[in-house]
N, C-alpha and C positions, 0 to 999 in steps of 0.2 A: 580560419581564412588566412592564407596567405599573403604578406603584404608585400610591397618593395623592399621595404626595411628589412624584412623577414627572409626574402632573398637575396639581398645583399649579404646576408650573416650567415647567409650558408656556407661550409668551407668548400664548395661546389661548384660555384660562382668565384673559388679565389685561384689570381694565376695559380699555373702550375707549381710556379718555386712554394709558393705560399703556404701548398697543401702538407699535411705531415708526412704521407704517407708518401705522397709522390719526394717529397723532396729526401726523402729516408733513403730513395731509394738512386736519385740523381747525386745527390752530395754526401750521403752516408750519415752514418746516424752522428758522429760530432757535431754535426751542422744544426743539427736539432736541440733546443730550450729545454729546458725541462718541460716546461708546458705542452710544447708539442709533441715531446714523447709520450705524455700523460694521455695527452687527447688521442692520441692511437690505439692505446688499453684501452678509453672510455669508449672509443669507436663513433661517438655520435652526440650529441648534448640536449638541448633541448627544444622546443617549442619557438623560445625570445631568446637562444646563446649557442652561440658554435661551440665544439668540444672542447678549441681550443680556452675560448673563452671562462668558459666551465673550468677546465683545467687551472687557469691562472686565477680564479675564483677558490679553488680547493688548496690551490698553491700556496696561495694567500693566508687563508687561515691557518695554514702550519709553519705562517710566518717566512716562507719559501725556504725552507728546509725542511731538506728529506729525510730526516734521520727522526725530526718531528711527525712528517707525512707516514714513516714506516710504524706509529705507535697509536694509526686510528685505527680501530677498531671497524666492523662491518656496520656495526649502529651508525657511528660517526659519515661515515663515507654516503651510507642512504638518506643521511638527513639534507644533502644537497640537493635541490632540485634537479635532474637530470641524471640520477644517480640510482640505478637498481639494486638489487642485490645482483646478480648476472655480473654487472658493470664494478661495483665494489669487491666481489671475490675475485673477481679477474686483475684487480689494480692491486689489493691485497699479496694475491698470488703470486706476482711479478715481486713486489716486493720483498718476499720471503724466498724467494728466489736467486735475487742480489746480495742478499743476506746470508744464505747460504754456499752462493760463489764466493764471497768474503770468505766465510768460512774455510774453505776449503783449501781456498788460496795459501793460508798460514798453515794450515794443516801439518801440510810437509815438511814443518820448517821441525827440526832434528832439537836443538839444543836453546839453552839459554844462558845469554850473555850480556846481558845489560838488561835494565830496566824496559827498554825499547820492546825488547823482544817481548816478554810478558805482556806489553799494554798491545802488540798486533797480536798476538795470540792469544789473548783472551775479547781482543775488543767484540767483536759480532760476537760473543754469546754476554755480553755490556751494557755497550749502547744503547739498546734498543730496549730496556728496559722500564718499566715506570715500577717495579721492585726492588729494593735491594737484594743484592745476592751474592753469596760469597762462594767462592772455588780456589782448590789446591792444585798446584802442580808437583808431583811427585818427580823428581830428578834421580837420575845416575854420576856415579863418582864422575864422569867427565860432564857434566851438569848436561848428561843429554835429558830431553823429557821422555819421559816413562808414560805419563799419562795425565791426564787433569782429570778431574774431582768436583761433581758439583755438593758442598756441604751443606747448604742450609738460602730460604729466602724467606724477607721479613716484610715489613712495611714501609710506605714511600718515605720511613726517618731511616729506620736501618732494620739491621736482623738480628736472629737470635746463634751467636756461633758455638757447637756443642764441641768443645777441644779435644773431646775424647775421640769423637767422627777424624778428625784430621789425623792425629797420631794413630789412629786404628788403620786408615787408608796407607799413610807411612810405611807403616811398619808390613799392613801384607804387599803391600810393594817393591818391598826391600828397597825401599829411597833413603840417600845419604844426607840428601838435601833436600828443603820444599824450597816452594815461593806459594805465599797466601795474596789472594787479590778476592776485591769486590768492587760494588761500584756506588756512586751518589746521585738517585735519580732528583737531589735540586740541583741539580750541576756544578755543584761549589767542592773543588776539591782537595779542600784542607780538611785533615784528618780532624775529628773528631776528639773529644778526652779518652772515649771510648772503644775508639778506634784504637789508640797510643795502650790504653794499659791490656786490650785484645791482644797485640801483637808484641807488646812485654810477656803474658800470660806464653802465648805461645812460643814464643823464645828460650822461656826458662825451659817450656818443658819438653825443649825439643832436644835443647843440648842435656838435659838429664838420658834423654834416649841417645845419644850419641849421633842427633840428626843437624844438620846445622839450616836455621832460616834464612836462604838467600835475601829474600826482601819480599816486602807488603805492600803492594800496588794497588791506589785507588784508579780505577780507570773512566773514565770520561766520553762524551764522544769525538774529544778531537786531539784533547791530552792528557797526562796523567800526573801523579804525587806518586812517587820512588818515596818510601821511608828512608834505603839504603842510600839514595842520592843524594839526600835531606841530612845523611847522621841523624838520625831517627829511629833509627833500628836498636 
């Protein structure tokens, strides 16, 4: 049954500006919350809650960050009331979508010159992990990138790094130079002990190869630990 209440919450019944869709389309999408963007993938909400409401509901528990939001899984997403599978692959969707615009966007990017560049180029394959996991970039003498390298993923403490995997990708690369990066899914981004004698390990045995270690970047989702920056290296 239908009540007042229940059409009042309809986003049907809200002005024009109100609506997502309508206003996506008068004020362009800046103009829209994150929630109201959300509510336009969810399309509809529920029985007793507007999409939007729904939205700012789901928003919530990822603590209104989307970089949290991009790491529920389809379980997580159907356990909301108002929330399909339909509804959850399509909000999933979108966001692996963003994620791979991110991607793409660095893609291009040619060389590396500072710690900077490492922590954009590697962030979207980072972020958005609740793994550790560790990746090389393989460099040319003008420290252009050759390629990156995914070497190894462990547990939500760390991973298992096989040194000979790194120097092997090296070497058939013909790289003069790396840079080794991974990331810390509890968010804290001081190197470890483990981390410090990892990247001693690989140092020695890089310059044994005639290869030199630009730097070892822990990445983050919003910043990063430079070894090289640190004198750490």
């Amino acid at each position: 049954m239908t009540t007042p209440e229940n059409q009042n919450r309809s986003i049907k019944n809200w002005s024009e500006d109100d609506r997502p869709r309508e206003k996506f389309l008068k004020k362009g999408r800046q103009a829209l919350s994150n929630a109201e963007l959300l509510a336009i993938l969810l399309g509809s909400g529920s029985r007793n809650e507007s999409a939007v409401d729904l939205a700012k509901r789901i928003l919530s528990n990822a603590e209104n960050n989307l970089v949290q939001l991009s790491l529920f899984d389809i379980k997580k997403f159907t356990s909301f009331k108002g929330v399909g599978t339909a509804k959850a692959i399509t909000v999933a969707a979108s966001l692996e979508l963003g994620r791979r615009r991110r991607q793409a966007e660095v893609s291009q990017k040619k060389e590396i010159r500072s710690s900077k560049d490492v922590f954009e180029y590697l962030q979207s394959e980072l972020t958005d992990q609740i793994y550790e996991s560790f990746w090389l970039i393989n460099l040319n003498t003008r420290l252009g990138i050759i390629n990156k390298v995914f070497i190894s993923e462990g547990g939500l403490g760390q991973t298992v790094v096989d040194t000979r995997k790194v120097f092997k990708s090296a070497l058939e690369n013909n790289a003069v130079s790396i840079v080794i990066a991974h990331n810390h899914p509890s968010g804290s981004l001081n190197p470890s002990q483990k981390d410090i004698e990892l990247t001693q390990k690989i140092k020695t045995g890089a310059q044994i190869l005639n290869i030199k270690l630009v730097d070892h970047v822990i990445v983050g989702e919003e910043n990063y630990y430079s070894f090289a920056d640190n004198n750490t290296l």
